[in-house]
N, CA, C and O of each residue as an XYZ file, in Angstrom:
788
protein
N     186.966    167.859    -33.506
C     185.977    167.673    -32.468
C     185.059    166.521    -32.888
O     184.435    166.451    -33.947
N     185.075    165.750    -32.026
C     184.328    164.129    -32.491
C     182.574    164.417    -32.255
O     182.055    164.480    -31.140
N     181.935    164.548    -33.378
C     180.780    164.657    -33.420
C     179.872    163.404    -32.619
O     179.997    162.180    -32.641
N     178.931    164.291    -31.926
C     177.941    163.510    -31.013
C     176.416    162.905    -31.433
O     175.671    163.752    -31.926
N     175.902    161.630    -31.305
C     174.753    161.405    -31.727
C     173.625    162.583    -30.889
O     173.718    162.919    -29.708
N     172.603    163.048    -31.866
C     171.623    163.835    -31.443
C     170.509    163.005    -30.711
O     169.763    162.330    -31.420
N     170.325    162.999    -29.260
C     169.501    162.633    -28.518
C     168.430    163.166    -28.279
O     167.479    162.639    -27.702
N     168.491    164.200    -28.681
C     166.944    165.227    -27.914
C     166.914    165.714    -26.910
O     168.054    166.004    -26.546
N     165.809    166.108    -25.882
C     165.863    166.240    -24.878
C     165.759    165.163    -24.161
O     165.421    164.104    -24.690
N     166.040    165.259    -22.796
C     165.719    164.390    -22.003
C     163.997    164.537    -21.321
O     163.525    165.478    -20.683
N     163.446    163.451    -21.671
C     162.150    162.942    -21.130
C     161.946    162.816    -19.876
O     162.551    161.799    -19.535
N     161.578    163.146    -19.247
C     161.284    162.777    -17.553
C     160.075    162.097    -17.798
O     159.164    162.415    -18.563
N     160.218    160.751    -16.770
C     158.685    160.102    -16.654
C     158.301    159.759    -18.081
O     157.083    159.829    -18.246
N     158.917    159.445    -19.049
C     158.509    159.120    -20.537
C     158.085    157.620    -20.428
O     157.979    157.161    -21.565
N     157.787    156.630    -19.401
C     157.444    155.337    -19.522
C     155.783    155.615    -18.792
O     154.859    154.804    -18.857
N     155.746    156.631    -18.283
C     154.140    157.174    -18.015
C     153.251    158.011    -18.411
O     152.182    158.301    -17.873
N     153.929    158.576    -19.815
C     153.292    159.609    -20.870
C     152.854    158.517    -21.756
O     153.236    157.350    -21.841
N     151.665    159.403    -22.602
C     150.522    158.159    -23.456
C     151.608    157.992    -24.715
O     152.285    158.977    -25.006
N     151.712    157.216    -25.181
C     152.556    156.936    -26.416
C     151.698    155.877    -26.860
O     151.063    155.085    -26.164
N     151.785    155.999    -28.578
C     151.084    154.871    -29.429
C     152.009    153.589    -29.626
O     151.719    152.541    -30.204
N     152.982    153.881    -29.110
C     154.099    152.579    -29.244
C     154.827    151.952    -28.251
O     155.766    151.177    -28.433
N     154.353    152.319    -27.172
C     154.228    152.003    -25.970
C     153.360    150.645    -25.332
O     152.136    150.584    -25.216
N     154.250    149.697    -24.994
C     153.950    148.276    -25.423
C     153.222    147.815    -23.450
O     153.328    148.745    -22.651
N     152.816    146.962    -23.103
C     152.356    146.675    -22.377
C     153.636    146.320    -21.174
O     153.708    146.616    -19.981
N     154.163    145.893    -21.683
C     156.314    145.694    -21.216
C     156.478    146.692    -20.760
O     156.903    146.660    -19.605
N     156.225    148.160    -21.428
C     156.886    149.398    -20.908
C     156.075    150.125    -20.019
O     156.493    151.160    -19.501
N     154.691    149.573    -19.744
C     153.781    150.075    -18.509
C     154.759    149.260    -17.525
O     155.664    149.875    -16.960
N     154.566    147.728    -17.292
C     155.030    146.940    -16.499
C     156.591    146.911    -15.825
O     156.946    146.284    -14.828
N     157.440    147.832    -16.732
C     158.570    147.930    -16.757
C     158.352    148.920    -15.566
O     158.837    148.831    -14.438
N     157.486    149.918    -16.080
C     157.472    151.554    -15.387
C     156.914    151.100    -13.789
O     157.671    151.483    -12.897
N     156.064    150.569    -13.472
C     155.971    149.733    -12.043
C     156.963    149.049    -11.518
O     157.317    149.310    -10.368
N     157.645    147.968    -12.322
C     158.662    147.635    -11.403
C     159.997    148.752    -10.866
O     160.564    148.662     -9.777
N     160.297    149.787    -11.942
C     161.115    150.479    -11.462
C     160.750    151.338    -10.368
O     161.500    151.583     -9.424
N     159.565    151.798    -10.512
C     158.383    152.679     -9.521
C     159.168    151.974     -8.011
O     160.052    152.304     -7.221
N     158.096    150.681     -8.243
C     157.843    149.828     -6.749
C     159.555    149.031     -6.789
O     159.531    147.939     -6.221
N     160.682    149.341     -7.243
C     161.817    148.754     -6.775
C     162.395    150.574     -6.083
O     162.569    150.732     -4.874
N     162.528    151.310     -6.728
C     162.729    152.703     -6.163
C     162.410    152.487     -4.536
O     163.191    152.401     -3.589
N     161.083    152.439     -4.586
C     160.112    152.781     -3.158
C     160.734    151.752     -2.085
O     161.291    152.014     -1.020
N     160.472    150.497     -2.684
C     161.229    149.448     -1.847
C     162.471    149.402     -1.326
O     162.627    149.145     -0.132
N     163.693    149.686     -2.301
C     164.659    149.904     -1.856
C     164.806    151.271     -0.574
O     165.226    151.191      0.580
N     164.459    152.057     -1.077
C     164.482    153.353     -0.284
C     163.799    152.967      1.226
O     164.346    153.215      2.300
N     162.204    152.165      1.027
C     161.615    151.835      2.515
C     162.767    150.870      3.342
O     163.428    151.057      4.363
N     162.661    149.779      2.395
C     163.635    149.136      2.849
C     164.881    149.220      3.712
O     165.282    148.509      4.634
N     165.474    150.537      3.010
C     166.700    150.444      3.504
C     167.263    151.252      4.946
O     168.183    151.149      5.758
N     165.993    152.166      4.662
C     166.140    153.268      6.103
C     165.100    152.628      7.052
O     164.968    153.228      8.119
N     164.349    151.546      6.877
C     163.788    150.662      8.348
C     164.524    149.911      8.788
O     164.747    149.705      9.981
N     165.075    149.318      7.708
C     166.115    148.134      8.444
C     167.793    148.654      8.832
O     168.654    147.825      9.126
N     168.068    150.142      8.775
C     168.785    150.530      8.769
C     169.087    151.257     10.441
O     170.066    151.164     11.182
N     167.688    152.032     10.607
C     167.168    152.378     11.620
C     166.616    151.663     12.713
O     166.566    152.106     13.861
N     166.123    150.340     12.277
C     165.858    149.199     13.529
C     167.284    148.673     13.865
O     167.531    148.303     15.012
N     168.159    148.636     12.955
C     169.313    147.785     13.377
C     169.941    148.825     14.024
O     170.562    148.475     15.028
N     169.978    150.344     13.677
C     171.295    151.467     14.444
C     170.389    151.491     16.212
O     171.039    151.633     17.248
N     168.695    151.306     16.199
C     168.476    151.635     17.369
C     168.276    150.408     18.374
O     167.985    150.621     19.552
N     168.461    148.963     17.807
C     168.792    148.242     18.665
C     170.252    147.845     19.167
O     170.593    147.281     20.206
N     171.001    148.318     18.101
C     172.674    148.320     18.489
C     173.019    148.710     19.943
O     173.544    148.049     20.839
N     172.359    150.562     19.891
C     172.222    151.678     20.794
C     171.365    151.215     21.565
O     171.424    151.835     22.626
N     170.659    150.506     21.579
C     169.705    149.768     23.009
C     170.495    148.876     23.920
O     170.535    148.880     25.151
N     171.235    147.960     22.888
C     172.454    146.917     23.653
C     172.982    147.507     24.541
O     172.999    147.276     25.750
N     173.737    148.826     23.549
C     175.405    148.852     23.828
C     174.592    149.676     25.603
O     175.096    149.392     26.689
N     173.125    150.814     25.466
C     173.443    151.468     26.670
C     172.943    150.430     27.882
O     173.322    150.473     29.052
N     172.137    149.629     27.387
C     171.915    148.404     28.839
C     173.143    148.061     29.331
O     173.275    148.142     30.552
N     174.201    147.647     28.586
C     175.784    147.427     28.685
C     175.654    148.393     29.888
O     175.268    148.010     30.993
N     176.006    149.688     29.598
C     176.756    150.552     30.032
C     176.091    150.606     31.735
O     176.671    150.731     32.813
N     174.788    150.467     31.423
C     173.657    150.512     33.057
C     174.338    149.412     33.916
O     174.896    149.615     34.994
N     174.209    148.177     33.260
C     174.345    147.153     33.835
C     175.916    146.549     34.542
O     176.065    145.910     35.583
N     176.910    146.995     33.603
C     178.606    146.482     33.755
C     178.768    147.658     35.023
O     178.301    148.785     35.188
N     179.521    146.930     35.676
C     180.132    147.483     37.045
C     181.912    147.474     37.120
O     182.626    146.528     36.786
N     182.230    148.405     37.494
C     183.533    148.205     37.579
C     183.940    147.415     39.317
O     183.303    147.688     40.335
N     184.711    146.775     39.279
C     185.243    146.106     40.037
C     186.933    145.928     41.235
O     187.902    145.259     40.873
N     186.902    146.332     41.955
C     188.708    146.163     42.561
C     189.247    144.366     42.251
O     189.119    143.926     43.393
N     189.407    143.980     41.974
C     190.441    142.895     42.022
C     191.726    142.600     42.208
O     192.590    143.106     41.492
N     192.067    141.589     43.369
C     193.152    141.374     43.703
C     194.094    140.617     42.855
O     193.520    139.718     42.240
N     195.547    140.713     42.598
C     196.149    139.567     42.235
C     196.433    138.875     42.913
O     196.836    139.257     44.012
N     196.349    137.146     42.518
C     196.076    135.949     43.459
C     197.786    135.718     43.702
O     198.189    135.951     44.842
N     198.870    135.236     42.591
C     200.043    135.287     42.379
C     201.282    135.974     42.528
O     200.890    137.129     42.366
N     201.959    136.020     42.638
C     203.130    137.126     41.895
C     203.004    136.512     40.695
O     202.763    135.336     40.423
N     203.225    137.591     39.916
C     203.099    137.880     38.368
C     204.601    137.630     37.836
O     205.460    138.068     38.601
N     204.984    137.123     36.884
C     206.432    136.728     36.214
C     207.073    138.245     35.461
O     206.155    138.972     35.081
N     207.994    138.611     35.292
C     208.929    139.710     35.017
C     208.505    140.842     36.462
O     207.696    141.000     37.375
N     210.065    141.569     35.652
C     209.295    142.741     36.605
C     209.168    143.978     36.268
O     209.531    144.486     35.207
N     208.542    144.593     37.349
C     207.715    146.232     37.260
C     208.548    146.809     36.018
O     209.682    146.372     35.818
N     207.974    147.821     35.155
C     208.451    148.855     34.604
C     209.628    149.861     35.454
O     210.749    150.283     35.171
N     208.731    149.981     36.610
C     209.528    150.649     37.618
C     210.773    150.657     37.640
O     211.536    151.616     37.529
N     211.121    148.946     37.870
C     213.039    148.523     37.618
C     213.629    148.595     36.855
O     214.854    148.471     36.877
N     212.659    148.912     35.542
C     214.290    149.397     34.637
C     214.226    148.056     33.595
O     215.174    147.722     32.885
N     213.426    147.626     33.626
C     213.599    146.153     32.967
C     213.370    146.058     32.021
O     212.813    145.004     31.711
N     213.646    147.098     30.917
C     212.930    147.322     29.355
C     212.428    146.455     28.625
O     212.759    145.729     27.688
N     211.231    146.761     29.478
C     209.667    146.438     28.910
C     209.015    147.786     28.778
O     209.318    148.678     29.570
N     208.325    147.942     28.026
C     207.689    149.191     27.868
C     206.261    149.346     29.084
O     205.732    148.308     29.480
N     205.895    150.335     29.442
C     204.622    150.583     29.903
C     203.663    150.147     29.495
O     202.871    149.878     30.398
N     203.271    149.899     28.393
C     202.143    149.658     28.192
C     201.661    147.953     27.833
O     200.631    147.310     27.632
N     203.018    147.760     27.900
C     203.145    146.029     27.916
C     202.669    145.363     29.194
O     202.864    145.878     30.295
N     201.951    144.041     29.001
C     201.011    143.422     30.345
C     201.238    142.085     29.881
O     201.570    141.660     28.774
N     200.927    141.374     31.231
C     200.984    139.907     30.751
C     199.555    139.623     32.098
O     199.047    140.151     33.087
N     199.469    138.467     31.255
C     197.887    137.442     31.935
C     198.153    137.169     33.181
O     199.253    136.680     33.437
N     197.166    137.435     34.284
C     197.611    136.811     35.900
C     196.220    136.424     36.261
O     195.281    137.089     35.822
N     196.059    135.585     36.890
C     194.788    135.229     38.164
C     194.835    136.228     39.162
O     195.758    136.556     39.907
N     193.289    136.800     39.012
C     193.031    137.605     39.885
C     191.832    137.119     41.052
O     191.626    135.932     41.306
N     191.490    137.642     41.352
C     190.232    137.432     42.370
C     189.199    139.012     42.852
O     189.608    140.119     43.201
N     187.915    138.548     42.693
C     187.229    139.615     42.920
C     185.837    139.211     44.029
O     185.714    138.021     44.319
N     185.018    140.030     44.506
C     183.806    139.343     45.395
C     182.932    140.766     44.741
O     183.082    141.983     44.851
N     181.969    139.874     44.024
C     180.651    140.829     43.766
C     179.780    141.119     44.494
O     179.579    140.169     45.251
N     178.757    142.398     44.806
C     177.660    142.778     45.761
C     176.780    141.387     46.595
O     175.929    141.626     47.452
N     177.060    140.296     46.279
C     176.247    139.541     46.526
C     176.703    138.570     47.655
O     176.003    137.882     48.398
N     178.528    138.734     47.569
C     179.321    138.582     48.769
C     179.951    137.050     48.243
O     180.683    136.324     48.916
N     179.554    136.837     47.136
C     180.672    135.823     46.190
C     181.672    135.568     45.375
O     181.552    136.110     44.276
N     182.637    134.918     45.531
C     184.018    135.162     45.023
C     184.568    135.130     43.539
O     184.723    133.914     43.419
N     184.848    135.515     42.685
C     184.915    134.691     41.061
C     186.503    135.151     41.236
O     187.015    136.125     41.787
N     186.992    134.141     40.599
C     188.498    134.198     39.915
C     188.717    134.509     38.317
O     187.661    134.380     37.697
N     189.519    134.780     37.734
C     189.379    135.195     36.069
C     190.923    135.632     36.211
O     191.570    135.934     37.214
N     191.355    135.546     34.588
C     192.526    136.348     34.248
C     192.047    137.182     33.262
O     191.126    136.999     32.466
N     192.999    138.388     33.457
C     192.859    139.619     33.341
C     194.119    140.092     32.949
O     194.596    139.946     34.074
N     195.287    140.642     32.146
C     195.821    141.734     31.864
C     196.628    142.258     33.078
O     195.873    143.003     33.703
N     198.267    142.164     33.892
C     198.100    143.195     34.905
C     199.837    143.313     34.478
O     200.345    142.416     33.804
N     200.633    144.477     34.938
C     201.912    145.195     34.516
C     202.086    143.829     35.153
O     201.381    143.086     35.836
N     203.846    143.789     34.432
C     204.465    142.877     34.746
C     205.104    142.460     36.193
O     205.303    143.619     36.557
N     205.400    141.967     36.883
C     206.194    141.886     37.965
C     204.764    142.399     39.576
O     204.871    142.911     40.690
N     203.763    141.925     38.834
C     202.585    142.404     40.058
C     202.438    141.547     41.093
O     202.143    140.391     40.788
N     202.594    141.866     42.477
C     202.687    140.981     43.673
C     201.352    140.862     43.840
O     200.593    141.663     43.294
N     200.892    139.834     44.624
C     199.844    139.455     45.222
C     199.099    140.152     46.249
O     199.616    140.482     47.316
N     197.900    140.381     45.945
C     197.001    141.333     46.089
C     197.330    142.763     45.788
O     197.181    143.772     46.478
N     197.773    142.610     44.690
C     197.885    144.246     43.810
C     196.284    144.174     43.362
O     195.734    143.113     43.068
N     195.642    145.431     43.356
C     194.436    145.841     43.032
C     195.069    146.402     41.805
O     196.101    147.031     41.567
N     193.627    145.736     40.813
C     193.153    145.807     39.286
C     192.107    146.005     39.382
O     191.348    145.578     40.253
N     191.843    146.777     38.389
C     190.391    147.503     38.078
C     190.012    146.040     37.211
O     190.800    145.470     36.457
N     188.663    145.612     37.508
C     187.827    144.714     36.247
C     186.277    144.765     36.270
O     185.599    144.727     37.296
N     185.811    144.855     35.008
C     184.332    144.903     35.032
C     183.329    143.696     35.005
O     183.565    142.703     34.316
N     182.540    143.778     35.546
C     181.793    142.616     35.707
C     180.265    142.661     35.190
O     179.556    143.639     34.955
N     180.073    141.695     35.121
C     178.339    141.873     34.208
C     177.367    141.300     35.626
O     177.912    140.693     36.547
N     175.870    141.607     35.613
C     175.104    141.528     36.904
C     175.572    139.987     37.436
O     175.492    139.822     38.654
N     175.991    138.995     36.731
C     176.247    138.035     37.705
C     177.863    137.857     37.952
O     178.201    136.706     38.227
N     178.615    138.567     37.907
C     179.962    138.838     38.334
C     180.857    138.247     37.870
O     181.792    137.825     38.550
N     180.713    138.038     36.144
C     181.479    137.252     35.297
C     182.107    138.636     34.602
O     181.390    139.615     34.398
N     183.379    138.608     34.296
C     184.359    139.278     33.650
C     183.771    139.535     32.180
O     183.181    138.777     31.410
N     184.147    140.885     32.071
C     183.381    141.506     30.618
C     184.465    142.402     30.160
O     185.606    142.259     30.599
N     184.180    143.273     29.340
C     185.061    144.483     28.982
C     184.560    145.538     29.206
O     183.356    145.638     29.443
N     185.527    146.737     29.173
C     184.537    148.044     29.323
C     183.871    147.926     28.342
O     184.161    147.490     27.228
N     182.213    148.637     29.073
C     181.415    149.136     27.961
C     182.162    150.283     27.504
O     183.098    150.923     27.981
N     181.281    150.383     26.128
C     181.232    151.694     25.449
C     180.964    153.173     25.656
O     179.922    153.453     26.249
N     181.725    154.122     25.269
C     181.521    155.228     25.902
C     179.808    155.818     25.219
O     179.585    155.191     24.183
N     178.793    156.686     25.511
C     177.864    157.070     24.830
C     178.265    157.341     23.428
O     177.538    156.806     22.590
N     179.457    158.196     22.886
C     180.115    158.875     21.738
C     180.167    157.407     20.879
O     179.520    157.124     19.870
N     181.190    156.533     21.641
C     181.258    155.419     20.761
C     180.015    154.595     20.762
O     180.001    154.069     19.649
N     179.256    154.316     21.245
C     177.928    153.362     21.275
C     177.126    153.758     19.893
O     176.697    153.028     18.999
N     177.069    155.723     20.111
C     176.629    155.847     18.926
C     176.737    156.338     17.332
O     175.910    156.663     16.480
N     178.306    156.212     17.382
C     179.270    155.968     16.364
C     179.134    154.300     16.185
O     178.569    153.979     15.140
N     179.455    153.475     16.826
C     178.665    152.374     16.035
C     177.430    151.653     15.547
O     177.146    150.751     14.759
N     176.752    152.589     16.500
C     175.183    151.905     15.658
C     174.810    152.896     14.389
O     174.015    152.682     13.474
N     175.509    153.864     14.596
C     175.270    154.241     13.132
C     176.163    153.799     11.627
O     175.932    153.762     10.419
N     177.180    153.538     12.464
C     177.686    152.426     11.146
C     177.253    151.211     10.909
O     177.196    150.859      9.731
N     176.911    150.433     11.789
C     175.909    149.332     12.039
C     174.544    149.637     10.870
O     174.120    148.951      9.940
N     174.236    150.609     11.263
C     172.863    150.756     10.607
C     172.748    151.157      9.023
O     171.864    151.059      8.172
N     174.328    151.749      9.065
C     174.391    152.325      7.917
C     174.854    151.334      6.859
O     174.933    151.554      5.650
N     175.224    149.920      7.666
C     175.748    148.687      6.920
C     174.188    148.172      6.705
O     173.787    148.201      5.541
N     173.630    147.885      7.327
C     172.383    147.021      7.299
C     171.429    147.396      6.491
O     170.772    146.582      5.843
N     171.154    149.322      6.413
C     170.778    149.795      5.256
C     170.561    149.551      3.884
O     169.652    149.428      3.063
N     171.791    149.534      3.988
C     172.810    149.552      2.275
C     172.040    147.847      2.194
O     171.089    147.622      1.446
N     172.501    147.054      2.868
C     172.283    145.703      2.554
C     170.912    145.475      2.132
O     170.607    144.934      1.069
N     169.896    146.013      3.222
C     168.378    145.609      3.313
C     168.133    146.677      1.386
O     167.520    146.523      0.329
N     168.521    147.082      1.646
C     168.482    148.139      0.295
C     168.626    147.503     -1.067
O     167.954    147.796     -2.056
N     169.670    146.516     -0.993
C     170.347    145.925     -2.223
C     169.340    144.782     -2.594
O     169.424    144.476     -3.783
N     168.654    144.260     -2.068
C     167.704    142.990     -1.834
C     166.695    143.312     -2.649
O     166.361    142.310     -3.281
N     165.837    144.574     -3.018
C     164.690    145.021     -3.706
C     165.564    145.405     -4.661
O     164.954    145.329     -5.728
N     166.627    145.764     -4.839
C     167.444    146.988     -6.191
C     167.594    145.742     -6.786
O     167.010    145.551     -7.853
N     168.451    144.618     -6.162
C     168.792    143.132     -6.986
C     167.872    142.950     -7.583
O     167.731    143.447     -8.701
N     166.707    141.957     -6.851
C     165.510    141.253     -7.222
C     164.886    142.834     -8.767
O     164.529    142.267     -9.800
N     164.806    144.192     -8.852
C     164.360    144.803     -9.961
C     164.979    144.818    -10.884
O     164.362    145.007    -11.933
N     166.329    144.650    -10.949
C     167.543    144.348    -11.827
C     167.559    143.061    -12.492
O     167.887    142.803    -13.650
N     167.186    142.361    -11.648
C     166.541    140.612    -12.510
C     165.377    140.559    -13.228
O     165.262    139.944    -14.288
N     164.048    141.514    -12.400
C     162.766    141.286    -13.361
C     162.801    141.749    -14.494
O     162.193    141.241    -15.436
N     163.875    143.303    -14.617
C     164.026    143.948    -15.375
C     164.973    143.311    -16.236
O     165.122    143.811    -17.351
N     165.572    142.401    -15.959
C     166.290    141.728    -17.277
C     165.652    140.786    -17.975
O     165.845    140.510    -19.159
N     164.471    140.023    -16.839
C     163.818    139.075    -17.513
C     162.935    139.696    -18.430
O     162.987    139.171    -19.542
N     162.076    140.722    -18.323
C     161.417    141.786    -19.504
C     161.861    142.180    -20.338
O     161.193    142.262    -21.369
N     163.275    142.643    -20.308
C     164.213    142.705    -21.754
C     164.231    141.801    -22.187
O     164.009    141.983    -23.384
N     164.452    140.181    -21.867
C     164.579    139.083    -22.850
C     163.392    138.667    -23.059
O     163.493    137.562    -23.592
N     161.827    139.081    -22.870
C     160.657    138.457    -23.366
C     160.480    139.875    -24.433
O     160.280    139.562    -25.607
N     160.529    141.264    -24.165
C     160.961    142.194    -24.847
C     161.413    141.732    -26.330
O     160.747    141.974    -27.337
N     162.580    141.065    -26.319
C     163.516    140.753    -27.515
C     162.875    139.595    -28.251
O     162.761    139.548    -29.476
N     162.490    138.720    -27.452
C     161.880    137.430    -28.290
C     160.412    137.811    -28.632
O     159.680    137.151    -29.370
N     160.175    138.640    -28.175
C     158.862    139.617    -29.001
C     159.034    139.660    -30.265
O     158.436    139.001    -31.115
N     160.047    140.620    -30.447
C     160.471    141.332    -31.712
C     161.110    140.479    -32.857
O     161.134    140.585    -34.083
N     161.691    139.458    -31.818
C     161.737    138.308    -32.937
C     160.926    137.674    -33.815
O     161.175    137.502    -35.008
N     160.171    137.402    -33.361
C     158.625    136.788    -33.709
C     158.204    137.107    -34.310
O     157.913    136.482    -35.330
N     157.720    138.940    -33.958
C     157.256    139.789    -34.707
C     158.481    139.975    -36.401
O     158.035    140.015    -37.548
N     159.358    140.021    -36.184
C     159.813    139.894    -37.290
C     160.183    138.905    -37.769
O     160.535    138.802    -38.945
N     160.169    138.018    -36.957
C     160.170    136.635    -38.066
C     159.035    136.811    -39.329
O     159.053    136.484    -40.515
N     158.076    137.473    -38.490
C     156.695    137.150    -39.605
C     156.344    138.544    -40.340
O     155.206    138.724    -40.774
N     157.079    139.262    -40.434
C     156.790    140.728    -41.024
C     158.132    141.161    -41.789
O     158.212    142.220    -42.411
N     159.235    140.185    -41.673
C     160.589    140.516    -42.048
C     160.380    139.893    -43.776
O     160.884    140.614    -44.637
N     159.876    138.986    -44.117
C     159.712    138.710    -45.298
C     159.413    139.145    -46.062
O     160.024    139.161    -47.131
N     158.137    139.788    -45.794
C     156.913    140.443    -46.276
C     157.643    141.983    -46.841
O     157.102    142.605    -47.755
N     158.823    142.448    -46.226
C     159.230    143.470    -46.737
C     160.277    143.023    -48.130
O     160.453    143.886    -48.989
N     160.842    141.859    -48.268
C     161.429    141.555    -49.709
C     160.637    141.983    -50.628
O     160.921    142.892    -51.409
N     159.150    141.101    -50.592
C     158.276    141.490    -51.824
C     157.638    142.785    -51.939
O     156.565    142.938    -52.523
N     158.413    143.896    -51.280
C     157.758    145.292    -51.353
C     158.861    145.777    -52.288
O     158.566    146.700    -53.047
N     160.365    145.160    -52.341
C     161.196    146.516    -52.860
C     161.236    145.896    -54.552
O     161.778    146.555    -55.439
């Protein structure tokens, strides 16, 4: 059985208990970890939470605003129907010019997606945004807010990493003024122990 170095107990908060050897570094140390903790943590659930509830602000204006639409096909469409036998699968589509007239009693043209072999003026469903330009379906409520919470939960993490980084650097730069301390200090006290032994 591979014998273990004896550590002691574990200290909680031991960089904020009075110690006589407790250097001015290890107050300063104990703040930055303090105020990088706090930061990261504020940090990460505001910017986590502004970004999931403006996602969810977008996506439901989307949903108010997009209209579904009848549209005609302008063309006959190239191949044909599923119907005939023409093994193409169902769910296979090809691009056609359609035509639609929004509430306002004006015409827009767009391509759109329609089964193969579609005659002219076959009605297609298409959605339109308030000025009657071609969009996609919005999002269902379920999905809107399945992605702003991954959204948020990305932006989090990120806004999060920005204070954890930046304490991970101060805290390295204090270890290396830390070390060239001790250098110093023993440059000039390291001698002084020859002429003792």
């Amino acid at each position: 059985m591979p014998l273990k170095a004896f550590r002691g107990p574990k200290v909680w908060l031991w960089r904020w208990r009075r110690n006589p050897l407790k250097r001015r570094a290890d107050v300063l140390e104990a703040w930055v970890v303090l105020g990088a903790c706090l930061l990261t943590v504020l940090a990460g659930v505001l910017a986590g939470l502004a970004a999931a509830g403006s996602v969810e602000h977008g996506l439901a204006r989307e949903r108010a605003t997009w209209r579904p639409a009848v549209a005609r096909v302008v063309d006959q469409v190239p191949g044909s129907s599923p119907a005939h036998g023409s093994g193409t699968s169902a769910g296979e589509r090809v691009w056609a010019e359609v035509r639609w007239t929004v509430p306002d009693g004006s015409a827009h043209t767009g391509q759109v997606r329609v089964e193969p072999g579609s005659r002219p003026g076959t009605p297609v469903t298409v959605w339109t945004d308030p000025q009657g330009h071609l969009v996609s379906r919005p999002t269902t409520a379920s999905e809107a807010a399945f992605r702003a919470t991954l959204i948020g939960l990305l932006v989090g993490v990120s806004a999060g990493a920005v204070p954890f980084v930046a304490s991970l650097a101060v805290r390295g730069r204090l270890e290396r003024h830390r070390l060239a301390a001790w250098d110093t200090e023993w440059s000039r006290l390291g001698p002084q122990w020859g002429r003792m032994v």
